[in-house]
C-alpha positions as CSV (number, residue, x, y, z in Angstrom):
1,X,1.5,-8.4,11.2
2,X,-1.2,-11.3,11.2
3,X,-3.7,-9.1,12.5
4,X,-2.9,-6.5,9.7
5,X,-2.6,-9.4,7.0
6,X,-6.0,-11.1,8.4
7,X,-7.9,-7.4,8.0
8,X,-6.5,-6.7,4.6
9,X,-7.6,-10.6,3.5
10,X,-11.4,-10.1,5.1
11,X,-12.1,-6.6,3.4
12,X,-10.4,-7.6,0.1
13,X,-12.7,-11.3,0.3
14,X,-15.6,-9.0,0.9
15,X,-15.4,-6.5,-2.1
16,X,-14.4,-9.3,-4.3
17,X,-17.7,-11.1,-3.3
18,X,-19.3,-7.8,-4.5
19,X,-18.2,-7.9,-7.4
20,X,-18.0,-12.1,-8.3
21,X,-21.8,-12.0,-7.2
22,X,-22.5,-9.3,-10.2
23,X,-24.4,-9.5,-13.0
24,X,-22.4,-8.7,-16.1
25,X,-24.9,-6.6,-18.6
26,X,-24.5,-5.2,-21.8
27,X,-25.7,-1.4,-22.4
28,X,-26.1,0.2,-26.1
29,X,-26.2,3.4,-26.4
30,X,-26.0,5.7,-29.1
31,X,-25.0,2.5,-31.4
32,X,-22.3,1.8,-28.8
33,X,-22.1,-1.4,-26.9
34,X,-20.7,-1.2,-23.5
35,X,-20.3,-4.1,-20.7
36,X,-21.3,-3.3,-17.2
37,X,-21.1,-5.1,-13.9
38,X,-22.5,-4.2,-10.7
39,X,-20.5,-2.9,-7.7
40,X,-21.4,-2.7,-4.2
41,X,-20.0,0.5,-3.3
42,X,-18.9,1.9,0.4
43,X,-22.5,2.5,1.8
44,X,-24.1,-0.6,0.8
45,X,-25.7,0.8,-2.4
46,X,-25.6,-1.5,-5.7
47,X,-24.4,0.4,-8.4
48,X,-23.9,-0.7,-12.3
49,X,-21.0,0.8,-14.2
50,X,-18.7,0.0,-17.0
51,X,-16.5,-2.8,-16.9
52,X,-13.9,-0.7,-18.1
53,X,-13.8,2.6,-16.8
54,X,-12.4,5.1,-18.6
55,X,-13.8,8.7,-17.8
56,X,-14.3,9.7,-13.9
57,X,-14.9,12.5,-11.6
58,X,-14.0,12.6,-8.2
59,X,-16.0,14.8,-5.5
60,X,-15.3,15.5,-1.8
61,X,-12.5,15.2,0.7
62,X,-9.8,12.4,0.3
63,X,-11.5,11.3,-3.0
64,X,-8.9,12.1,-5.7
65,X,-6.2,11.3,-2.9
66,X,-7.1,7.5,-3.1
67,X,-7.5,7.2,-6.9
68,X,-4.2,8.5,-7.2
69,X,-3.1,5.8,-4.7
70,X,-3.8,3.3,-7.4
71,X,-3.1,5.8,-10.0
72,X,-6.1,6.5,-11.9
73,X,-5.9,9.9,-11.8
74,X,-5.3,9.3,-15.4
75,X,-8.8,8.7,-16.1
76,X,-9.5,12.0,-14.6
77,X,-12.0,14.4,-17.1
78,X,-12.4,17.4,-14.6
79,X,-11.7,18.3,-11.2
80,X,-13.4,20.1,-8.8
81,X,-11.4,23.7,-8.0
82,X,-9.8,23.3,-4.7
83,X,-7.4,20.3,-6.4
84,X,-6.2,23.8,-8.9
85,X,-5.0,25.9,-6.0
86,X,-1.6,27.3,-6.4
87,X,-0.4,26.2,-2.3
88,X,-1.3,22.9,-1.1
89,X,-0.5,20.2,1.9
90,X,-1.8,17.4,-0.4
91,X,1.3,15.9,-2.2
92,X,-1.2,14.1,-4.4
93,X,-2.0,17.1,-5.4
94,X,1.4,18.7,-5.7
95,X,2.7,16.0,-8.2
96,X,-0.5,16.4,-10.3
97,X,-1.0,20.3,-9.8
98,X,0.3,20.6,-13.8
99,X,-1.9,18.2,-15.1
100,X,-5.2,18.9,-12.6
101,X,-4.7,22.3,-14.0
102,X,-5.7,21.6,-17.4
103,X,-8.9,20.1,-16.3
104,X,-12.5,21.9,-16.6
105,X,-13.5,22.6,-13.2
106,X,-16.9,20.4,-11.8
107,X,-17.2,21.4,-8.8
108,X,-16.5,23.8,-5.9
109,X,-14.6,20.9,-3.6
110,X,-14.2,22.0,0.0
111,X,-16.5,20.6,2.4
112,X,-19.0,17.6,3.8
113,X,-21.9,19.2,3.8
114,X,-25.0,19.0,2.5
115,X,-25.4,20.5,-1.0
116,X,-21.7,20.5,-1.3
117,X,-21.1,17.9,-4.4
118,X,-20.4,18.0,-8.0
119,X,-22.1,20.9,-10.5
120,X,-24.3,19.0,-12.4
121,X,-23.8,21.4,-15.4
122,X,-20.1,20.7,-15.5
123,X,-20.2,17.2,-14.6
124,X,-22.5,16.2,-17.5
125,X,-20.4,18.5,-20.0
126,X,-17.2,16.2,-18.9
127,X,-19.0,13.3,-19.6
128,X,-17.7,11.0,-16.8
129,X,-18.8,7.2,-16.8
130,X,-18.8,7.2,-13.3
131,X,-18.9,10.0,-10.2
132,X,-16.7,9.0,-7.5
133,X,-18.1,10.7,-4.3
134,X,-17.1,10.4,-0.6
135,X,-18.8,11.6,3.2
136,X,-22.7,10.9,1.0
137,X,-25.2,8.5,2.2
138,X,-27.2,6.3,0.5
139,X,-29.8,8.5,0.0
140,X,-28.3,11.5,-1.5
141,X,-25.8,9.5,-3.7
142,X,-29.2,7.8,-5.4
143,X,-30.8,11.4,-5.2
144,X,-27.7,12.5,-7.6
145,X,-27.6,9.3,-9.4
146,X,-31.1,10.0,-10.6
147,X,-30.1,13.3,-11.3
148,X,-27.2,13.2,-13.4
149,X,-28.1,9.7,-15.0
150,X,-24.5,9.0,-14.3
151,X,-23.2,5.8,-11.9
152,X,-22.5,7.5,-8.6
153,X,-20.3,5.5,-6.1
154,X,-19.5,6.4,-2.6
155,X,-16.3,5.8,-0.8
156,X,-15.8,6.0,3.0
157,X,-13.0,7.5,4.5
158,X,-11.2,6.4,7.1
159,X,-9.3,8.1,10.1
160,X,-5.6,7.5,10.6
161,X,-6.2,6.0,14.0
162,X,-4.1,3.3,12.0
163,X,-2.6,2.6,8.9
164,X,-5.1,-0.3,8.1
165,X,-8.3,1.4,9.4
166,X,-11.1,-0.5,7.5
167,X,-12.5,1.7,5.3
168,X,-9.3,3.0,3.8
169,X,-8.2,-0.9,2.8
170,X,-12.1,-1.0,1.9
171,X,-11.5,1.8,-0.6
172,X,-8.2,0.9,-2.2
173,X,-9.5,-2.9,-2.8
174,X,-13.0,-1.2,-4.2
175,X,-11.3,1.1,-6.6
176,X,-8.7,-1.6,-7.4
177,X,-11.4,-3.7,-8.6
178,X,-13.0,-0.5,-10.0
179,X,-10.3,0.3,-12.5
180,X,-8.8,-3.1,-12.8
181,X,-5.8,-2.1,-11.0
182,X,-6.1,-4.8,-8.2
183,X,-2.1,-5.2,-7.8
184,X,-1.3,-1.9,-7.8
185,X,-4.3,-1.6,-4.1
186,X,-2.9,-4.5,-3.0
187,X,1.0,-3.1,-3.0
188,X,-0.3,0.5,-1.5
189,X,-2.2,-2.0,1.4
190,X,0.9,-3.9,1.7
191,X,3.0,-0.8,1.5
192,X,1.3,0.3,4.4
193,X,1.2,-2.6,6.6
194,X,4.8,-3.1,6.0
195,X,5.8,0.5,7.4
196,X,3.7,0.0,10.2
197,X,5.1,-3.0,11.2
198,X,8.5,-1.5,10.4
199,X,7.8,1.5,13.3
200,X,6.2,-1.1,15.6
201,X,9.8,-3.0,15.5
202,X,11.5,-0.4,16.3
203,X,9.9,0.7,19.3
204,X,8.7,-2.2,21.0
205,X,9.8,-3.0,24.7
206,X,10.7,0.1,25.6
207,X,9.4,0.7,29.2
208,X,7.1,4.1,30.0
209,X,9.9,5.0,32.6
210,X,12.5,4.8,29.7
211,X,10.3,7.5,27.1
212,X,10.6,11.1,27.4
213,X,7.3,12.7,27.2
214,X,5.8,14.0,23.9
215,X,3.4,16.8,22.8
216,X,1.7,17.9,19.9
217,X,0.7,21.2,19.3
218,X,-1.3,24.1,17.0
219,X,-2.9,20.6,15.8
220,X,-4.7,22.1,12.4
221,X,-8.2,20.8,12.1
222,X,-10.1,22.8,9.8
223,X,-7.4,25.3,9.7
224,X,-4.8,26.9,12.4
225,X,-4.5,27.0,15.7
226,X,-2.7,28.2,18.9
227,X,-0.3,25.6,20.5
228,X,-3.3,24.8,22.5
229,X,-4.9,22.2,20.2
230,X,-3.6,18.9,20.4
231,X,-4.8,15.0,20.7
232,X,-5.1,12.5,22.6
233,X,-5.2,10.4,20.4
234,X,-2.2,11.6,18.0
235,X,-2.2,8.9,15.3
236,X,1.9,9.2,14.4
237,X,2.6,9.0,18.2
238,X,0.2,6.4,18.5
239,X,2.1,4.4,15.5
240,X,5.9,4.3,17.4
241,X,4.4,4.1,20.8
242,X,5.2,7.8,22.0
243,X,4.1,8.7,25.3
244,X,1.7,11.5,24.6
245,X,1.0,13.7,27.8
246,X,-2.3,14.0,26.7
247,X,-3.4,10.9,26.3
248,X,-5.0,11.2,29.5
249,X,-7.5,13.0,28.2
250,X,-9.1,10.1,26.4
251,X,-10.6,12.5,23.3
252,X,-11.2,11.1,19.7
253,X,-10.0,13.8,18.3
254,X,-8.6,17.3,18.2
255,X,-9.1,18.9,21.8
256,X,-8.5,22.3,23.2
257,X,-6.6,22.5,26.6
258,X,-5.8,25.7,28.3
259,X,-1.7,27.1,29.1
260,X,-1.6,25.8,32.4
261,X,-2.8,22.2,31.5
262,X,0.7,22.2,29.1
263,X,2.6,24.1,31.8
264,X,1.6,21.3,34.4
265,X,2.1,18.6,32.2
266,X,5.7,20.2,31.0
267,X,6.6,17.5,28.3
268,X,10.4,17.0,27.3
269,X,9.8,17.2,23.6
270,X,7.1,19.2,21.4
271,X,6.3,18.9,18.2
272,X,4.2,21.8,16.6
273,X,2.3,21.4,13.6
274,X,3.6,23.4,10.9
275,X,-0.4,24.4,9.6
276,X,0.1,26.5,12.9
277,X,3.1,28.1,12.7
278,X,2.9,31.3,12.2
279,X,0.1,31.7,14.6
280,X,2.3,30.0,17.7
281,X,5.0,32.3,16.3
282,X,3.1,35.3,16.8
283,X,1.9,34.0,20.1
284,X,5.3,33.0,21.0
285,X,6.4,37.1,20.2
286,X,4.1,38.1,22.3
287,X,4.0,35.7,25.0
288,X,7.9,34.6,25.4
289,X,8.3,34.0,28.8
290,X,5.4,31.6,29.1
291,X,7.0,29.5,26.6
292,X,10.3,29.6,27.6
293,X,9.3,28.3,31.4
294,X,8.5,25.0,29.4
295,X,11.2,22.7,29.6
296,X,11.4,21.8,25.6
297,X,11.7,25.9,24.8
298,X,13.8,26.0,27.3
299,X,16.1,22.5,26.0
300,X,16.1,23.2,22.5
301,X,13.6,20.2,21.7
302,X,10.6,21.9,20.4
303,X,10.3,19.9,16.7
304,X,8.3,20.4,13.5
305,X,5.6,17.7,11.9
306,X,3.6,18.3,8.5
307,X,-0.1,19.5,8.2
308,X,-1.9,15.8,7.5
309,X,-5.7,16.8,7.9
310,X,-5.4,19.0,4.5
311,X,-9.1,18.1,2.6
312,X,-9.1,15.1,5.4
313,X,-6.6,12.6,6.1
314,X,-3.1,12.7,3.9
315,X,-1.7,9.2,4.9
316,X,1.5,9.5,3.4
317,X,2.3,12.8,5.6
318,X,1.1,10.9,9.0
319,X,3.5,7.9,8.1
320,X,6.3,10.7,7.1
321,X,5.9,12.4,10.2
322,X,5.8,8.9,12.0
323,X,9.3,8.3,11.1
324,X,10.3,11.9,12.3
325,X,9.2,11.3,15.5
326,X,10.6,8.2,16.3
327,X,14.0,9.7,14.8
328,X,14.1,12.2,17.1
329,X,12.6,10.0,20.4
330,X,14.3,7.1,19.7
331,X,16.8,8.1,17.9
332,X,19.7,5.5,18.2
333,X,16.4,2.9,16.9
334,X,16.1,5.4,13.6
335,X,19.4,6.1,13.2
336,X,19.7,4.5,9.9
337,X,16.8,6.8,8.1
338,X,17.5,10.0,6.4
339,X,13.6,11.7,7.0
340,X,14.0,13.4,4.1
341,X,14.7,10.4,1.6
342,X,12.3,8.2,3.7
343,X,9.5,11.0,3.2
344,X,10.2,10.7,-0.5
345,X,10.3,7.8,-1.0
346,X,6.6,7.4,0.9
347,X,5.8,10.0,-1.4
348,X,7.4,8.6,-4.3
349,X,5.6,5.4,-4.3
350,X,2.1,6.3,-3.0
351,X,2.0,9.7,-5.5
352,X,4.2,9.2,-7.9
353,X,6.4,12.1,-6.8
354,X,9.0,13.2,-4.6
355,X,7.2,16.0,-3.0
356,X,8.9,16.4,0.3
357,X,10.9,20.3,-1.0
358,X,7.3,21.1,-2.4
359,X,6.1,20.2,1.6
360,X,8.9,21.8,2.9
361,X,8.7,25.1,1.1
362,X,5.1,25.7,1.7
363,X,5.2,24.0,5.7
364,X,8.9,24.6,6.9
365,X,11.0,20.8,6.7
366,X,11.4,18.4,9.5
367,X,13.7,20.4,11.9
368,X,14.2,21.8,14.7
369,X,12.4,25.0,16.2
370,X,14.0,28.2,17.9
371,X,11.2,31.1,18.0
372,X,13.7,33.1,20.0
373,X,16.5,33.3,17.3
374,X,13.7,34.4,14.3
């Protein structure tokens, strides 16, 4: 909890030094006097924009995920299409999907790479103050800047190796100061590091010896796969200190092992990511008897967990499916949460909405699998 506390303090001290360190101007234009102040944004840039911000547009993955965090998506003047699509992981998106819909559209949405970014046509027609961009360097972002004549500030994601990674309490304490919404970033940083500590509780000292093994499986990284993919590195295990079978493996990321690897390893319980499901289903049609030689298809513990890399990293899905694993691991230690009012309330707080029947509908719930009886 110090450690978390000590983080959140530095990153906060350093964005409020960006800022305290400003120069406060006064623009006219067109008659109308506005006061700016200038930002340091995510990639070092120094950036002047109004003191209060009224008009935005967000562009790339994750960015209209954290303004609603601190709900500003209020401020919102146009969106870019993908946040208009009828089926949807993102709950920030789900309790918005009414209101994003009334929006012009500014932009395609969909990917980091170059040349992916807001239409400038659209963008100036919505007449944002600002242009709230993420995965841009310096460069480009000035490039754009120059372009549009519009403040252009970058945010940096960060990956859910932890629920305090640097750059997501580096964003939230940025666009806090950004909007003037400092409390409200503080509380979703707090909110965090409070469930994280909460899942760390529960599942300290337990011995190795005394965990069943865990898998995860059809992980979805830019879109499905079979029940090959997986992670070492499977942030929700990671977070109520699972013992992943393939942590072995020592990868980053998502990694692709082959049939025999998971029939050698044999792990007691499996979750499958619901992004995947039909895919493993078919698979699982076709291929029955190799599934049901593993010892969870065989038990009855093969378990569900929410798509959470959906336009990059959905926080409050990895802490939701946190809590569903460590009910079904350990579950005399989470005996007391009901997943499905714990997953709304995450969702209530951090978007507003209790989306967890939206998730459900679209990704199966949080239950328990049996391909042979579908």
């Amino acid at each position: 909890m110090k450690k978390i506390g000590v983080l959140s303090a530095l990153i906060s001290l350093m964005i409020a030094l960006s800022f305290s360190g400003c120069v406060d101007n006064t623009a006219e234009s067109s008659g109308k006097i506005t006061k700016t102040v200038e930002i340091v944004d995510m990639v070092g840039r120094t950036v002047e924009v109004p003191t209060d911000i009224q008009r935005i547009v967000c562009s790339g993955p994750g960015c209209l995920r954290l303004v609603t965090y601190v709900q500003a998506q209020d401020k919102l003047v146009g969106v870019e299409s993908i946040e208009q699509e009828n089926i949807s992981g993102r709950p920030y998106q789900l309790a918005n999907m009414d209101f994003f819909q009334t929006l012009p559209m500014t932009g395609l949405g969909g990917g980091k790479e170059i040349g992916v970014g807001p239409y400038p046509e659209q963008v100036i027609s919505a007449s944002p103050e600002v242009i709230l961009i993420t995965y841009m360097d310096a460069e480009r972002a000035d490039e754009l800047q120059g372009k549009y004549g519009i403040p252009v500030v970058v945010l940096q994601y960060g990956d859910v190796n932890s629920f305090h990674d640097e750059n997501f309490v580096g964003c939230l304490n940025l666009l806090g100061k950004l909007f003037q919404r400092e409390e409200r970033a503080q509380e979703v940083i707090e909110f965090f590091a409070d469930a994280e500590n909460d899942l760390l509780k529960r599942t300290e000292n337990i011995s190795d010896d005394e965990k069943d093994e865990v898998y995860i499986g059809g992980l979805c990284a830019k879109g499905a796969h079979g029940i090959d993919s997986t992670s070492s590195n499977y942030a929700p295990f990671n977070a109520v200190n699972a013992k992943n079978v393939a942590s072995s493996l020592d990868v980053a990321k998502q990694v692709f092992i082959s049939k025999e690897q998971l029939l050698e390893w044999n792990p007691e319980i499996i979750f499958i990511d619901t992004g995947s499901y039909a895919l493993i289903k078919e698979d699982y049609e076709k291929n029955s008897e190799y599934y049901e030689s593993l010892d969870a298809f065989k038990n009855g513990k093969v378990y569900t967990q929410f798509p959470y890399n959906y336009y990059t990293t959905n926080y409050d899905t990895a802490l939701a499916n946190a809590y569903y694993i460590g009910k079904i691991v350990y579950p005399e230690r989470f005996s007391d949460i009901n997943i499905e009012e714990k997953s709304d309330e995450i969702y209530e707080f951090l978007v507003s909405k209790a989306v967890y029947s939206e998730m459900a509908e679209n990704y199966c719930g949080f239950e328990n699998i049996n391909f042979s009886n579908q």
